[in-house]
ZAMARGU-4260 file (C-alpha; in steps of 0.2 Angstrom, whole numbers, plus 5000, padded with zeros to 4 digits):
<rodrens>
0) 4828/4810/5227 | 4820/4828/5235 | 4802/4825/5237 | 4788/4839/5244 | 4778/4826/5251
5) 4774/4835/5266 | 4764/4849/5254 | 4752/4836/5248 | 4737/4835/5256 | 4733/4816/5261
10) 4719/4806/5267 | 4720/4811/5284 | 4724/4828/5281 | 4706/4831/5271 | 4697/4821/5286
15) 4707/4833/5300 | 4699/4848/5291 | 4681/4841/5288 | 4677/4834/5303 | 4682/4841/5321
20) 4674/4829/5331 | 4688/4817/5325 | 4677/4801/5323 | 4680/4802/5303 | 4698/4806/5304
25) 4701/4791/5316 | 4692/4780/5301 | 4706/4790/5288 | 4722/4785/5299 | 4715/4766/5299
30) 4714/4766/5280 | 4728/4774/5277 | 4738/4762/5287 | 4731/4749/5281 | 4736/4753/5261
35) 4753/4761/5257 | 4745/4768/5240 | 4730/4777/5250 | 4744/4784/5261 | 4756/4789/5248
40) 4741/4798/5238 | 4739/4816/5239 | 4718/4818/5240 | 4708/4831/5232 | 4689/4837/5231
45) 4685/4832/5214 | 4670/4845/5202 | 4659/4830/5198 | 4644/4824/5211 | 4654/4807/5206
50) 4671/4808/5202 | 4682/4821/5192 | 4684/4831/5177 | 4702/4836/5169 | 4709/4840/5152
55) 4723/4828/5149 | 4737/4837/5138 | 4736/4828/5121 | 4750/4841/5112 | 4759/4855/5117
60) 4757/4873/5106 | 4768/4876/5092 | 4782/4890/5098 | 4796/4897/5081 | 4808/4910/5077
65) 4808/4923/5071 | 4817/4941/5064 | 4814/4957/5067 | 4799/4965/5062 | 4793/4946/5059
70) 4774/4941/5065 | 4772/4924/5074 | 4755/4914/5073 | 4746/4912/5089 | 4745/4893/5091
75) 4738/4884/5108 | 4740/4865/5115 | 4728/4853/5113 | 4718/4843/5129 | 4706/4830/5131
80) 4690/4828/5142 | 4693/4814/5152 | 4678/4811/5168 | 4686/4799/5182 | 4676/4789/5189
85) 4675/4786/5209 | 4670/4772/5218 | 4656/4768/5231 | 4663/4755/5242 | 4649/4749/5257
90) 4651/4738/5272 | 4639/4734/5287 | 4645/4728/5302 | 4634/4719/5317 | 4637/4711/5331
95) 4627/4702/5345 | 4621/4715/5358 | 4623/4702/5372 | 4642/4698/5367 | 4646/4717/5364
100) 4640/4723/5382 | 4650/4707/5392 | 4666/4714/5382 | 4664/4729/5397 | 4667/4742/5382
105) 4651/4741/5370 | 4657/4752/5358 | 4678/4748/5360 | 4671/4731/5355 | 4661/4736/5339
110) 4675/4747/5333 | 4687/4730/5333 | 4675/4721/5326 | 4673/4732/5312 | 4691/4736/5309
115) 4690/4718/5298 | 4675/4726/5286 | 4686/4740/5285 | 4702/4731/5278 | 4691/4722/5266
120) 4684/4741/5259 | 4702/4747/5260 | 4708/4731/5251 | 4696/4731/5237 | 4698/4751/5236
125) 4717/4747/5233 | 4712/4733/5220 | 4701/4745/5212 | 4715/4759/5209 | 4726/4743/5201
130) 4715/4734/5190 | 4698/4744/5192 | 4691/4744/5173 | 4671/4751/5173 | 4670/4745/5155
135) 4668/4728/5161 | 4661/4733/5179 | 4652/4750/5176 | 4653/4755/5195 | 4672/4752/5195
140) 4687/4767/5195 | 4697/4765/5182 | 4714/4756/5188 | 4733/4763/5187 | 4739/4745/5177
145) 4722/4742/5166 | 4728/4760/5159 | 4747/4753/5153 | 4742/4740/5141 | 4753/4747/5126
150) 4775/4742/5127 | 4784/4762/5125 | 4794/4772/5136 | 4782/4773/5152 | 4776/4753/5149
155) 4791/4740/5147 | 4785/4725/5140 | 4798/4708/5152 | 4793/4696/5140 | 4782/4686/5149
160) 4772/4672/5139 | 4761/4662/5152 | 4747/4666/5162 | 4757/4669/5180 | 4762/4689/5177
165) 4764/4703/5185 | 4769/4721/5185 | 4779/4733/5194 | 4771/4753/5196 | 4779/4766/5196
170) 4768/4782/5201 | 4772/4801/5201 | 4761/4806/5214 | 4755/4826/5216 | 4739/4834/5214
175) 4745/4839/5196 | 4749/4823/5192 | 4741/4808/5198 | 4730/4809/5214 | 4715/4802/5223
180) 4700/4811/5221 | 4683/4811/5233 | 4668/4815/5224 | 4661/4834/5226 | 4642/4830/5228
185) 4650/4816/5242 | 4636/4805/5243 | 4641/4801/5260 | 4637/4819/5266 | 4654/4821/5276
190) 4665/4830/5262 | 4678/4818/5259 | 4673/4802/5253 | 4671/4793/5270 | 4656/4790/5281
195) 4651/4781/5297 | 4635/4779/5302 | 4630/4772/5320 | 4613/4760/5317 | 4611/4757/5335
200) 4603/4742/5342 | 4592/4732/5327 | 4583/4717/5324 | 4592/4703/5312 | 4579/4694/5305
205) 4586/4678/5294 | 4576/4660/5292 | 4587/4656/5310 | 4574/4668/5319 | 4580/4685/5326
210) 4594/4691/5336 | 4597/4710/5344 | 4615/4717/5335 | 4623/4733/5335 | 4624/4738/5318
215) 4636/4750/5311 | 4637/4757/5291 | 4655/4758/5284 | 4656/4768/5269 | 4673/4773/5256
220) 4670/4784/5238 | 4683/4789/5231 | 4695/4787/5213 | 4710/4789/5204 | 4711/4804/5195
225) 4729/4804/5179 | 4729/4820/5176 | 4746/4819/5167 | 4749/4800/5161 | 4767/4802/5159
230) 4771/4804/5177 | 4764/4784/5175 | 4770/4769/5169 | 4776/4750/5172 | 4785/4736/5171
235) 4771/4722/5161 | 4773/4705/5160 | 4786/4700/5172 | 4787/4679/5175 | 4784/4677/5192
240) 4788/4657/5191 | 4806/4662/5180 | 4807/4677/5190 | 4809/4664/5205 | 4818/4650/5198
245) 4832/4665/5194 | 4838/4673/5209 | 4853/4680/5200 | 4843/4690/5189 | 4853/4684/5174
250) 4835/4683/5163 | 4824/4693/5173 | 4835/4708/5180 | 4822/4717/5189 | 4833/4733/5195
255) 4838/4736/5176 | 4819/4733/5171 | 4814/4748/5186 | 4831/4760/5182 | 4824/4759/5162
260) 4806/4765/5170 | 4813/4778/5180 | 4821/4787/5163 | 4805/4782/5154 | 4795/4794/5168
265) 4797/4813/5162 | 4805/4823/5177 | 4805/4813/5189 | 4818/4821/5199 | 4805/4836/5200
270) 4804/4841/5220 | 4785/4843/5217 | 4780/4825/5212 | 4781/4809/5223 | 4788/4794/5214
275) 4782/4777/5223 | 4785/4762/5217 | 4772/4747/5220 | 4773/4728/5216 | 4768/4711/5222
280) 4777/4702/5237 | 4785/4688/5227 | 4792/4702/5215 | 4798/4713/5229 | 4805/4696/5237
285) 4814/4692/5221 | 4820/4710/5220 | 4828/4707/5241 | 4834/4693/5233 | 4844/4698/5217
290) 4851/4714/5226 | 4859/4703/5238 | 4866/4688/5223 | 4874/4701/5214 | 4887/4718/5215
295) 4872/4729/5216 | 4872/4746/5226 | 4856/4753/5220 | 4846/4748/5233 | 4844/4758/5249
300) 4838/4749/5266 | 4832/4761/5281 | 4822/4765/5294 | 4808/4776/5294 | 4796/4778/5309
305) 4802/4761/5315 | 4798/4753/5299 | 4808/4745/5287 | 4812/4756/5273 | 4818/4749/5254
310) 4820/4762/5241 | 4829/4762/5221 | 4838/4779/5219 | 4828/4787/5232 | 4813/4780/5227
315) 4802/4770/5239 | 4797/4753/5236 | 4781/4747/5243 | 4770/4730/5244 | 4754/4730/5238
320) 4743/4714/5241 | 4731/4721/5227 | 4740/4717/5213 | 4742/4700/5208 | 4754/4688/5201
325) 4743/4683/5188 | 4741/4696/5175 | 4739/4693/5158 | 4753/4697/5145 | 4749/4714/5137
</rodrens>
């Protein structure tokens, strides 16, 4: 499946432009190695000081014959105002001054330190973009999955019945589409939702007493933005105990589950649009697993930049450790 990927401009590719000095883009490249989905996002300035404003198509304009000498009635499409929200996802990092200057390389040392703070903001960004719902949690983007609650085309409903679910995504990436968004009044000040500030050496003061540290501020704002929802949808409900105990795929088929998504996403052969499927490592295990039990030539297996590379119809496939395996049935 033709994909335009490289013409979509990703995390690192907004830092690049931003910020010359590099010290932000090295921040972007670590995220996005760390998270396939911030890596497979296109990203794009949003018009909000916090988030992003679209119309989402509701229906298209009415279009009729007609005869010669015949008028035709204007008529327009309908849209809805929909405001994404980003999220404002803060870390500190310190370490002993001491510890930090025997290392030989102060600030190499730091950096190490804090790539752990910076996997955790990565990590709960990813979360966030799943299961985000700011109902519940007003400072939270609203997630991919906490939008496909209702069975249809773009949502197929397994048939799970218990309380260990969980879901396979499958996300029609372009700035059109579904994107990543960083907020236009960034709060962080550098243009593209990230920020680091350098605290230097501070004080830590806790009922222990007090201790010199390096302190360095971590900062990540940014959101989903569904522009167009039918270039979204999922597989809901999946059993991951049956899914397990059936590595034949005779109940739970997951390739026949993911080919019916696929037909249920609207053009997603379109060479403008990045198709991405996401699920939880037990899935994408059981999915290794049923491909090799049975005659089944849908899935591809390659390398790409010395990774390993699995893909349905063209299609990658990746991991994400954000979504769970314990959904609720929808």
């Amino acid at each position: 499946m033709a994909t335009l990927a490289s013409t979509m401009p990703t995390l690192s590719d907004v830092a690049k432009m931003q910020d010359p000095t590099g010290k932000i883009l090295r921040i972007a490249e670590l995220l996005r190695k760390l998270s396939p989905l911030v890596d497979d996002a296109p990203w794009v300035q949003g018009n909000l000081p916090l988030g992003h404003r679209v119309g989402v198509e509701t229906s298209l304009p009415t279009v009729s014959s007609r005869r010669l000498n015949q008028r035709t009635q204007p008529s327009t499409d309908t849209t809805e105002q929909v405001d994404e929200q980003c999220a404002l996802i803060d870390a500190y990092s310190q370490v002993d001054t001491t510890l930090a200057n025997l290392n030989g390389n102060a600030a190499a040392y730091r950096f190490s330190k804090a790539k752990r703070y910076m996997r955790a903001m990565t990590y709960e960004f990813e979360r966030q973009a799943m299961y985000g719902n700011p109902t519940t949690t007003q400072e939270e983007m609203r997630g991919l999955i906490t939008r496909l609650t209702t069975a249809g085309d773009t949502v197929i409903d397994a048939g799970g019945a218990g309380a260990d679910n969980g879901s396979i995504l499958l996300v029609g990436w372009s700035p059109e589409t579904v994107y990543c968004a960083y907020p236009k009044g960034d709060p962080n000040g550098t243009g593209q939702g990230i920020q680091h500030t350098d605290k230097g050496i501070v004080t830590s003061e806790t009922s222990d007493g007090l201790i010199e540290v390096y302190r360095d501020h971590w900062s990540f704002c940014g959101g989903i933005v569904v522009e167009n929802p039918n270039y979204l949808g999922a597989v809901r409900a999946i059993d991951i105990s049956s899914t397990v105990a059936d590595p034949t795929g005779a109940t739970i088929n997951l390739v026949t589950n993911m080919l019916s998504l696929i037909h249920g996403i609207e053009d997603i052969d379109s060479p403008l649009i990045k198709p991405v499927f996401y699920m939880p490592r037990t899935l994408a295990k059981m999915l290794d697993i049923q491909a090799q039990n049975k005659s089944n030539l849908q899935l591809e297996v390659g390398m790409e930049e010395g990774k390993r590379k699995v893909s349905l119809r063209g299609i990658p496939i990746h991991v994400s450790d954000a979504m769970t395996e314990t959904e609720a049935v929808i």
